[in-house]
C-alpha positions in Angstrom: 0.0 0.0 0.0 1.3 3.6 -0.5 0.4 6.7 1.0 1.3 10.4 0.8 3.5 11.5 3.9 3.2 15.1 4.2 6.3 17.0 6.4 5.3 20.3 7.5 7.1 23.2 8.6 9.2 22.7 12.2 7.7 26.4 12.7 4.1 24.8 13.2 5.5 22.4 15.7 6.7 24.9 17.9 3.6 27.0 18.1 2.9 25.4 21.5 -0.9 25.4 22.5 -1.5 27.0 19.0 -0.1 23.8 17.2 -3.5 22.8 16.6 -4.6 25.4 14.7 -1.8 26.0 12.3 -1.9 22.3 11.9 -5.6 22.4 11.4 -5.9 25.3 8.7 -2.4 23.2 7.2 -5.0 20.4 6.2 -8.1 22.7 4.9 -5.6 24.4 2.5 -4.5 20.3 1.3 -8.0 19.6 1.5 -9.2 23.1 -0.5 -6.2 21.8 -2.7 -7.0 18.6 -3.7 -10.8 17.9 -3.0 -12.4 15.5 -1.1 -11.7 12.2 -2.7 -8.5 11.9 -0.9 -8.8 11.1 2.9 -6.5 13.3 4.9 -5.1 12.3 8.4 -2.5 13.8 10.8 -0.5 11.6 12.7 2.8 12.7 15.3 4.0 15.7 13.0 3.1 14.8 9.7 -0.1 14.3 7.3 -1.3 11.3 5.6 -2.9 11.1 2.6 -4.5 7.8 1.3 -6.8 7.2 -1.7 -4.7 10.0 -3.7 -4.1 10.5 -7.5 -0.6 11.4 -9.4 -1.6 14.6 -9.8 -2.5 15.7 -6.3 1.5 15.4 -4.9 2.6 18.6 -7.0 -1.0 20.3 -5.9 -0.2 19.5 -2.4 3.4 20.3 -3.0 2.7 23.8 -3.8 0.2 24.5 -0.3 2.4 26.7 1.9 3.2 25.3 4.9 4.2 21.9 4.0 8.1 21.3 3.7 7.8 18.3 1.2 5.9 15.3 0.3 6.9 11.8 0.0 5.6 9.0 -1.9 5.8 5.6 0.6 5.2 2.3 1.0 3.6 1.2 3.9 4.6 -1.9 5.7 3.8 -3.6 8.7 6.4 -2.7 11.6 8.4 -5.6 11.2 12.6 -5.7 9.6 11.1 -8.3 7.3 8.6 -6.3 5.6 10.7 -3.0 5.9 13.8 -4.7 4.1 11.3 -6.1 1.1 9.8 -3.0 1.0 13.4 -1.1 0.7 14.5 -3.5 -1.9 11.2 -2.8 -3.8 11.9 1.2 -3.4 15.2 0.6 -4.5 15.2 -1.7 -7.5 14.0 -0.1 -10.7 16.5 3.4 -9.3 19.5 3.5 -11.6 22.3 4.4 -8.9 25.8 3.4 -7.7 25.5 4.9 -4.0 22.9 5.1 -1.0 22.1 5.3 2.8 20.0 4.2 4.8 18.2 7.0 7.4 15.8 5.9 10.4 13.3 8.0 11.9 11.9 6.0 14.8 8.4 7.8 16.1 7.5 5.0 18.1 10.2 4.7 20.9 8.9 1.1 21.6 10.4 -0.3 18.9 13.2 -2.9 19.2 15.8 -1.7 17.5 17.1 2.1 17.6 17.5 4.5 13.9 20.6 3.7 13.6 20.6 -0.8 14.1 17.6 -0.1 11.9 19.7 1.6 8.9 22.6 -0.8 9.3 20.3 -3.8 9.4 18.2 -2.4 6.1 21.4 -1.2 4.2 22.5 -4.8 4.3 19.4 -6.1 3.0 19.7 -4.0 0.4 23.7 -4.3 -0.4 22.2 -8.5 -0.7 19.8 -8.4 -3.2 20.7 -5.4 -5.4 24.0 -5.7 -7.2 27.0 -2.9 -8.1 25.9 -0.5 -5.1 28.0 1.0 -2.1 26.8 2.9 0.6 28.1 6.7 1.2 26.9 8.4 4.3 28.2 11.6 2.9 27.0 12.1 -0.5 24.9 9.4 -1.3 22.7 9.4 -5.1 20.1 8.2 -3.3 18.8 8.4 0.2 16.2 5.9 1.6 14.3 6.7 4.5 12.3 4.5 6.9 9.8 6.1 9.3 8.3 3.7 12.2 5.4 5.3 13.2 2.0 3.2 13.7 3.1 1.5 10.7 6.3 1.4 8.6 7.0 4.2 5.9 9.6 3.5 3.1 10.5 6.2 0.9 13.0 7.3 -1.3 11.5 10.4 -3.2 11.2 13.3 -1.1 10.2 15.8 -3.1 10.7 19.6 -1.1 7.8 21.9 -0.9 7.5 25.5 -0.3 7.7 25.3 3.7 6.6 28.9 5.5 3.6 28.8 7.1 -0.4 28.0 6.4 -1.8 30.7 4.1 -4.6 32.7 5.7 -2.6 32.4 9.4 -1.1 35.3 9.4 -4.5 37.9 8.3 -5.1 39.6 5.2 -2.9 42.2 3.3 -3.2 44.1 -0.1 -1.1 43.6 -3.2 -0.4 46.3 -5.2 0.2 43.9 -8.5 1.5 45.1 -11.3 2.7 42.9 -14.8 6.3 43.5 -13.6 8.4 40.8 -12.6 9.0 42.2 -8.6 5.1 42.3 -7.3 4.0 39.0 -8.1 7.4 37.5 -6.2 6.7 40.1 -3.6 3.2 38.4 -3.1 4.2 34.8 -3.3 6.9 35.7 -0.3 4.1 37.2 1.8 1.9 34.6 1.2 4.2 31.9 2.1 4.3 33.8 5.4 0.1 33.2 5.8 -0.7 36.5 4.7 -3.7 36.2 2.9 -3.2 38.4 -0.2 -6.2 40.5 -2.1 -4.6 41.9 -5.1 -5.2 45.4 -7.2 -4.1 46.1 -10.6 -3.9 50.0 -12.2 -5.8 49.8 -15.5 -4.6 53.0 -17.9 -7.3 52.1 -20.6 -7.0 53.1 -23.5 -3.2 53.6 -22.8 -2.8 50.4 -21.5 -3.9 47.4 -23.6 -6.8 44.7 -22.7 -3.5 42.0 -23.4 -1.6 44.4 -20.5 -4.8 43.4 -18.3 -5.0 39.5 -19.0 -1.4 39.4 -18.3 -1.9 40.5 -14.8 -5.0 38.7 -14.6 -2.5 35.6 -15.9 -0.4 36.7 -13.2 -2.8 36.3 -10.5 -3.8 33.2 -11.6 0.0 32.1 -11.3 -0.2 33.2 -7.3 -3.7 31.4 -7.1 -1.8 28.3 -7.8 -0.4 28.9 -4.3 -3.1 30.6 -2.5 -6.1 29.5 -4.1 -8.3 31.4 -5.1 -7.5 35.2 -5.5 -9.6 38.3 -5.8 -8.0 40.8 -7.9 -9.4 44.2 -8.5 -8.9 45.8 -11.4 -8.9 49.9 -10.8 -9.5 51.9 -13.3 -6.4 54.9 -12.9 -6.7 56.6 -16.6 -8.8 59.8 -14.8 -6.3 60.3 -12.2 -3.2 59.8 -14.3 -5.2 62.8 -16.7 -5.7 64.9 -13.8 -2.1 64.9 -12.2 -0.7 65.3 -15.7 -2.5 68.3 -16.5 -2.3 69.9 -13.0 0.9 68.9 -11.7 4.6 69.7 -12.2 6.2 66.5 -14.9 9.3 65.8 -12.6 6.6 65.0 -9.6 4.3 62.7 -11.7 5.6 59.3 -10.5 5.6 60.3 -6.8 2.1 61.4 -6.8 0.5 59.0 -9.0 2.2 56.4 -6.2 0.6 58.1 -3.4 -2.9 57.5 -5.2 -2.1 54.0 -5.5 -1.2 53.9 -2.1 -4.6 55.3 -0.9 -6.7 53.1 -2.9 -5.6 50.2 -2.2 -5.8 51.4 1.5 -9.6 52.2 0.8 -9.8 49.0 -0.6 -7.9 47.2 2.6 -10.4 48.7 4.5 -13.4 47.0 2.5 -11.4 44.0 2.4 -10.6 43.7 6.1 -7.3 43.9 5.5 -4.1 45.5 7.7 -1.6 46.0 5.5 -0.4 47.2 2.2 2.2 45.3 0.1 4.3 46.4 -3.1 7.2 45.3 -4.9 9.9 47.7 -4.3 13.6 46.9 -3.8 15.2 49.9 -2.4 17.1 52.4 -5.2 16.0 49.8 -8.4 14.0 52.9 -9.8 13.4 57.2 -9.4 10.2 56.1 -7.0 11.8 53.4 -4.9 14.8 55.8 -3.1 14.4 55.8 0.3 13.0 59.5 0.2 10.6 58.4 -2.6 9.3 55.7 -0.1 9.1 57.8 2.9 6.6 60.5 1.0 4.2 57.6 -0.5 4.3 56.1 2.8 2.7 59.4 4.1 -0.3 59.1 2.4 -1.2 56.2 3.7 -1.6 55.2 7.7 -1.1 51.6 7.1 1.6 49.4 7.3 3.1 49.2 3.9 5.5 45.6 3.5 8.1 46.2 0.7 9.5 42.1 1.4 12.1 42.7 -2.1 13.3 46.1 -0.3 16.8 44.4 0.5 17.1 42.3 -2.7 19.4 42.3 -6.0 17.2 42.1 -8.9 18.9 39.0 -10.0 18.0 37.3 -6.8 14.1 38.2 -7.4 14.2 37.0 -11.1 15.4 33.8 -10.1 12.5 33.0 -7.7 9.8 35.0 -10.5 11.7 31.6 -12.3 11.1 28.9 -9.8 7.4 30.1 -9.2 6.6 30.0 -13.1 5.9 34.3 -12.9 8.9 35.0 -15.3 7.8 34.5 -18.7 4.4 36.5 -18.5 6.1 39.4 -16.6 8.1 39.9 -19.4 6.2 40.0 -21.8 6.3 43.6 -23.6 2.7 44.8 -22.6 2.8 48.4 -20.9 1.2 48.8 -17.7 0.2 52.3 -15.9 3.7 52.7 -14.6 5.5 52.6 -17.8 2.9 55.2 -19.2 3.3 58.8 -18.6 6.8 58.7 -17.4 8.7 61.7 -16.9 12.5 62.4 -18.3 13.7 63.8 -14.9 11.4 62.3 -12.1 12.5 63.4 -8.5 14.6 60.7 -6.9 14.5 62.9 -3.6 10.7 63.9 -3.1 10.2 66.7 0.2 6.9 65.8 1.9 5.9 69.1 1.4 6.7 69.9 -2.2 4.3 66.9 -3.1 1.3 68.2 -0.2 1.6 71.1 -1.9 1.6 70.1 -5.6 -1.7 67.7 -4.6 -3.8 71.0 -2.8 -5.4 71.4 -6.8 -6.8 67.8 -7.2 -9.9 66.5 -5.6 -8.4 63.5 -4.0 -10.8 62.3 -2.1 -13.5 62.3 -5.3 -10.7 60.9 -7.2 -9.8 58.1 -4.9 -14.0 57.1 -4.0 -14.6 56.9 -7.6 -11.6 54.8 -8.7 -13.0 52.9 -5.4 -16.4 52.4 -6.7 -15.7 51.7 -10.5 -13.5 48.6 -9.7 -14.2 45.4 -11.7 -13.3 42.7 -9.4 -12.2 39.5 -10.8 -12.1 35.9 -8.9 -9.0 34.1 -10.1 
């Protein structure tokens, strides 16, 4: 018989009289995940998963929280039936080296980890041919669990660890199609912030592809979270209104600061506590630190900036492990490529920009870029 064994995050276990809980919401994302044809247990740190499909390991593999997911056989706890089961792991691999680990749950047991591992390694040294055993870099590493019953593995495949999504409460996304948000979001949401994302939409300036790419991006994140509500703000008004009433060289800054308040408007709505974007500290004219401190202002929310410390190379590469890289670069404008200035101010003063803002009708701007929101479930 085989079952999945689910290892979650070490974090979980040491929640204390919270463990439940974590562990709880852990197996309503799986179950959320994978449906309800599966039946899900949870047994002395780890999850069990009988009746599964193929499919459902790389579903469950991407649920946030869980460190990795094994296929194993499961045995009666007896050296007899571990050692066939080992050799029938083992056989069909194509390797010249293994070991042997032990993880003995059940203290009662006979035998310790380690007799166990010696005792299995030479069952399997007898009856497949051409191996050694390397303790230190081994091709293949075969695992033995005693728990109620006997779990034999050899493909651990590692998950996304962090913690259960929705643990942590609810922020907002600011998601644009650039390559930095959508990491930004998956980072936060592997810490169990629940994310609600908002997209700009510069219509006609920006394209209806421009919009399915984010919307493409959002399904991309869903694939972790679930499902996602984006909203799509319509930002082609404001953008008209700061451009004709504003100095150029302040554009960026101020059409920021509307983002900012929007999406705390729609926090608000939402529930939500916090605001999240996808700036890395000096990458452009708006992310310098004075930039940040002046859209900060307009907004009395937290704002999370979890890229702010990070070299672009370093973000690309996890846009490339979370499948987000391809559509983010693809050459569709979005509302902060549009109206860009020549010169924009890298050092913003607080009350330049106050002062600059005194001739727009924020508030009327911000309520009815509030109110004439498509909102899409992804």
């Amino acid at each position: 018989m085989k079952k999945l064994l689910v290892k979650y995050s070490s974090e979980i276990t040491l929640k204390g009289l919270n463990r439940k809980v974590f562990e709880d919401l852990l197996i309503r994302n799986i179950r959320n995940k994978i449906g309800r044809e599966a039946k899900i247990t949870k047994e002395q740190g780890r999850i069990i998963i009988e009746n599964y499909t193929e499919d459902m390991l790389e579903k469950v593999n991407k649920v946030f929280g869980v460190l990795g997911v094994a296929e194993a056989v499961v045995v009666d706890k007896d050296m007899e039936s571990i050692a066939k089961a080992a050799v029938d792991v083992l056989k069909d691999i194509q390797f010249k080296t293994f070991k042997v680990e032990c993880k003995r749950q059940d203290k009662k047991f006979p035998l310790n980890s380690l007799e166990v591992s010696k005792k299995i390694g030479g069952e399997i040294l007898k009856n497949i041919k051409d191996i050694s055993v390397d303790v230190h870099k081994p091709e293949v590493v075969l695992t033995v669990e005693i728990r109620n019953d006997a779990y034999v593995y050899s493909n651990f495949i590692q998950g996304q660890g962090g913690m259960p999504y929705k643990s942590a409460g609810k922020g907002v996304l600011l998601l644009s199609g650039g390559i930095d948000s959508p990491v930004a979001g998956y980072m936060l949401a592997k810490r169990g912030l629940e994310l609600i994302s908002v997209y700009y939409h510069s219509h006609p300036y920006t394209s209806e592809r421009a919009k399915e790419k984010v919307i493409s991006l959002a399904k991309k994140l869903a694939e972790f979270t679930g499902n996602l509500k984006l909203y799509v703000v319509p930002f082609t008004k404001i953008q008209m209104e700061i451009i004709e009433k504003c100095r150029e060289d302040e554009l960026t800054i101020i059409m920021r600061r509307f983002m900012m308040s929007i999406a705390e408007e729609i926090a608000k709505k939402e529930g939500a506590m916090c605001l999240a974007t996808g700036e890395s500290l000096g990458q452009v004219a708006s992310q310098t630190l004075e930039s940040m401190y002046v859209t900060n202002n307009a907004v009395s929310m937290p704002v999370f900036r979890p890229l702010v410390g990070m070299d672009k190379v370093d973000i690309m590469d996890i846009a490339r492990r979370i499948d987000t890289y391809e559509t983010s670069i693809l050459p569709y404008e979005d509302c902060c490529t549009i109206f860009v200035p020549k010169h924009p101010k890298t050092k913003p003063r607080l009350c330049d920009i106050q002062k600059s803002e005194e001739v727009l009708d924020i508030k009327g701007l911000i309520d009815d870029a509030v109110s004439n929101a498509e909102i899409i479930i992804v």
